[in-house]
Structure formats: structure tokens, C-alpha cells
N, C-alpha and C positions, 0 to 999 in steps of 0.2 A: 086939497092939494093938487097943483095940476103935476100934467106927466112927467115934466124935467124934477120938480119936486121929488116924486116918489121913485123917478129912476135914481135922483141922486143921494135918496136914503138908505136905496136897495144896494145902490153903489158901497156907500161907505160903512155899512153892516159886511157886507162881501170882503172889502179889503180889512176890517181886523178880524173876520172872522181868518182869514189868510196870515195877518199876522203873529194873532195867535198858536197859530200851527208851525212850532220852531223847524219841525222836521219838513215841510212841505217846504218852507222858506230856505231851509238850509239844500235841500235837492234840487230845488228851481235852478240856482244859482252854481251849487256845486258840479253837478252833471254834464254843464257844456264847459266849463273850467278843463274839468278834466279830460274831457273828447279833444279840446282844442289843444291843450300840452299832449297827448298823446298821439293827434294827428298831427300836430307841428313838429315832432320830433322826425315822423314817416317823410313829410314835406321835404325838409332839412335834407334826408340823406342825398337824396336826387339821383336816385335809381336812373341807369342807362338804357337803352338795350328797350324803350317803350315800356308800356303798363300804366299800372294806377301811379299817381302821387309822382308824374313827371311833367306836370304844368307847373305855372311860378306860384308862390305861396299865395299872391291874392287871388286867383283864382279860386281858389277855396275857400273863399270870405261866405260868400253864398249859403255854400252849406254846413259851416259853424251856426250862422244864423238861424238853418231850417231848423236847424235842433230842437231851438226854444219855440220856435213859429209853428211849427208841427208838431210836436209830442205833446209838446204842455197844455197849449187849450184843446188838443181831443181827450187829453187825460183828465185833465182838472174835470170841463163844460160836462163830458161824459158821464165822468163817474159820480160829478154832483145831481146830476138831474136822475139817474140812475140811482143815487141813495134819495132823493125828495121823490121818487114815484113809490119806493119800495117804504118809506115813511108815512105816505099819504100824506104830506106837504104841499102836492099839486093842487089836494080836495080841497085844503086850507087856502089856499092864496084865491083859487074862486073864489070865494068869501070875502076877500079884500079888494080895493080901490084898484090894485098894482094888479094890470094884466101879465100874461106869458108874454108876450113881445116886450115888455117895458121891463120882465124879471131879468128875458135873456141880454137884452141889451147890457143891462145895469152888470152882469155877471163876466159878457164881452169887454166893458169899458174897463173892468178890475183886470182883466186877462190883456189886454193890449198896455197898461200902464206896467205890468208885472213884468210882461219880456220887454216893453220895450228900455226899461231897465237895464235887462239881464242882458240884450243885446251891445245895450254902451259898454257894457263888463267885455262881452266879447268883443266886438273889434278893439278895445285899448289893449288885450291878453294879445288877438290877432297879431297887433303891430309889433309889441313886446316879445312877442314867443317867436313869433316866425318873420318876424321883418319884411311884413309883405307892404305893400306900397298899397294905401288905401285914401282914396280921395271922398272924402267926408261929403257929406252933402244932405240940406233936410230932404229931399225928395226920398230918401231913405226911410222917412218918418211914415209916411200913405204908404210907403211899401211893405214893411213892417204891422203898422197898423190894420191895413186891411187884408194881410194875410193872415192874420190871425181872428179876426173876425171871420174871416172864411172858415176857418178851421173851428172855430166855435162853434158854427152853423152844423157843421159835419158831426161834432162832437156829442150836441145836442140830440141829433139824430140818431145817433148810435146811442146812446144812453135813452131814450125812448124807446127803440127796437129790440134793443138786447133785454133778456129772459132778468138778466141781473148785472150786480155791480161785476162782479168777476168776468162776466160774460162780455160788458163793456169792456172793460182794459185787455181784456182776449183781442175784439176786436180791433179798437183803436192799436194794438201792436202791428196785428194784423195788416193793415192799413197803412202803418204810417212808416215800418221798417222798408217796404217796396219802394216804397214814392221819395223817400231820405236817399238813397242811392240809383235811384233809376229816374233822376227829373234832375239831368245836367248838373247838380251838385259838385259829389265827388267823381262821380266816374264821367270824364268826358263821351259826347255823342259818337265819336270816332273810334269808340273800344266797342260800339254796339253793335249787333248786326242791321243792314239796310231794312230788314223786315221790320224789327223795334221801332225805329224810330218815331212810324204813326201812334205806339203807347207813349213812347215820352210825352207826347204833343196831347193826348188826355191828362195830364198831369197837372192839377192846379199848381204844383207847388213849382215845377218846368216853369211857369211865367214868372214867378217871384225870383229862382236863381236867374235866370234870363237877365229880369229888369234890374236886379243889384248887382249884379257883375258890369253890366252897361253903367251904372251908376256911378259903381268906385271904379271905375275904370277912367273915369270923369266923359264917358260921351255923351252926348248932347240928347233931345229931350226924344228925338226924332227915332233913336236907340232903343229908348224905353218904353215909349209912350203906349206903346200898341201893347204892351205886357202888363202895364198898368190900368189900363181899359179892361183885358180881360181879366183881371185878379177884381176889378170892381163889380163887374156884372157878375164872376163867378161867388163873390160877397155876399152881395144883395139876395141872389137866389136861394145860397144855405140857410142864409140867415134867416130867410123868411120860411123857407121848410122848416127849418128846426123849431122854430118860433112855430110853426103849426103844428109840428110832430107834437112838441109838449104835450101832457096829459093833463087834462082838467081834473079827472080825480081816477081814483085807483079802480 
């Protein structure tokens, strides 16, 4: 079998092993639903006088999106590799044709098709709920996509490092609550102090709101492009740490 072969078996054992799990299926899906009616409601009031939640509703497109782009493959990639180390699953897959590169891939390809799903839920809830003005575009698609490959890459690495599964979802909280509100999302750069700013700019997930707010905002490629550069190199690099991190056997 060559490698697209067996990534694409690995692939589609991955996605019903996903579908089988009503409850994982029903939170993917339910969880930004509900952030995006409860942040669309805060959007709506249009608080005066400065603060959060006084830019226009698309603005916030961004980080409805990071929701599923950040939580869910450091949650899922994590705490999957995290129960196959603690299974001796890794020691078994040695044993097989399908390398660690070609497992993670096959497990990122399930994870980029899952939100980018959950992402067309969101922006059509976006438009619905809070009436923001959103200029569709597929370049949305590699932005989406390889942000969560990113995040997979990180994911994996943390479910490699951490002691256990618990210890994973510790971290990936850890990790992913900061960077959800301090990488230009929700909170504008203008509410931060001049000191901050050079951590927003470590921020993988700061290039992703960056380049989809340039996006649906409909600017030109010139806008984004530089954001979409560094969300690719920062891809490529997890991806392949993580794909190293993995453990060959326990």
C-alpha cells in the first residue's frame, strides 16, 4: 500500500471512529454555537464610553472562528496521542507499514475537515445572530486549514510531553485560554499596554485573526498574505515536531 493509501485508511478509521462518539460530535459543534449567541448578544449592546465588545460585529468573526481552530485539535490530537502512549498503541503502530508522520497527518486531515465544517456553522450563526457583514472568500479555506494543522502539531506535542491524558487537557487549557483573548481576537491591540504588544506578535493564533479579519473584510491579498506565510512555516515546523515528539513504543 503506498502512503496516501494508508494515510487515507488511517484517515477514514479516524473520522467514524469520531462519528461514533455522539458526545464529542455533539460538543465540537454545540460549544461555539453557543459562545457565538452569547458573545452576539454582548456585540449587540454596543457599550459606550470604550472597552471590550465596542468594534462592529465582524470584527469578531476572527475569534468565533479561533474557538474551533484552537481548542479542538489541541484537545482531540492531545488527548488522543495521550491515551495511544498510555495504551501502548505507539509500540503497535511500529509494527505496521503506517509511520508517525503519516498517523499524524491522517488524524490532522480528520481535524481540518471536522472544523472546517463547524466553521461554515459559524460564520452562517455569525451573520444570523449578529448581523455582521462578512465577505466570504475561499482563501478562508488555507487559513482555517492550516491553522489547525498548526494546532495539531502543538497538540501532539503536548500529549507526548504530559505525564497523562489529564495532565494534557490541563495543559492545552492552559495554552489555549491565553492565546483565545490575547492574539487580537476579542480584545483589540488598543486596550493592551505598549509593553504587550511584542507577546501578541508570538502568537501563532495573532496571524490567523490578523489574516481572516483582512479577509472578510474583503482586502486584497497584499493584506494577508504575509500572515498566511507565517501560519505556513509556523504549520510545517509543529507538525513536524509533533510527528517527532510521538513515541514509538511506551
Amino acid at each position: 500500500m503506498t502512503a496516501t493509501g494508508r494515510v487515507g485508511a488511517e484517515f477514514m478509521a479516524a473520522w467514524r471512529s469520531f462519528l461514533r462518539r455522539r458526545t464529542a460530535v455533539f460538543f465540537t459543534f454545540f460549544f461555539p454555537v453557543l459562545l457565538i449567541l452569547i458573545f452576539g448578544v454582548l456585540v449587540q449592546t454596543q457599550p459606550t464610553g470604550g472597552g471590550l465588545f465596542t468594534e462592529p460585529a465582524g470584527y469578531y468573526v476572527p475569534g468565533y472562528l479561533a474557538v474551533v481552530v484552537l481548542f479542538t485539535p489541541l484537545s482531540r490530537i492531545g488527548s488522543t496521542v495521550a491515551r495511544h502512549r498510555d495504551g501502548n498503541r505507539f509500540e503497535k503502530l511500529a509494527t505496521t507499514p503506517l509511520s508517525r508522520t503519516e498517523w499524524l497527518l491522517a488524524r490532522t486531515l480528520v481535524n481540518v475537515v471536522i472544523i472546517g465544517i463547524a466553521s461554515l456553522l459559524i460564520l452562517g450563526l455569525v451573520v444570523l445572530v449578529t448581523g455582521a457583514e462578512v465577505a466570504l472568500s475561499v482563501v478562508l479555506v488555507p487559513f482555517v486549514g492550516v491553522a489547525v494543522a498548526l494546532f495539531c502539531g502543538v497538540g501532539a506535542l503536548l500529549g507526548s510531553l504530559a505525564d497523562s491524558t489529564d495532565g494534557t487537557i490541563a495543559a492545552s487549557n492552559t495554552i489555549a485560554l491565553p492565546l483565545l483573548f490575547l492574539s487580537e481576537t476579542f480584545v483589540p491591540p488598543d486596550l493592551l499596554p505598549a509593553w504587550f504588544q511584542p507577546i501578541v506578535n508570538l502568537s501563532p493564533l495573532t496571524y490567523f485573526a490578523r489574516g481572516v479579519r483582512a479577509v472578510t473584510n474583503g482586502a486584497s491579498a497584499a493584506a494577508w498574505g504575509g500572515d498566511l506565510a507565517v501560519l505556513c512555516a509556523l504549520a510545517a515546523g509543529f507538525v513536524a515536531l509533533g510527528a517527532y515528539a510521538l513515541p514509538r513504543t511506551d
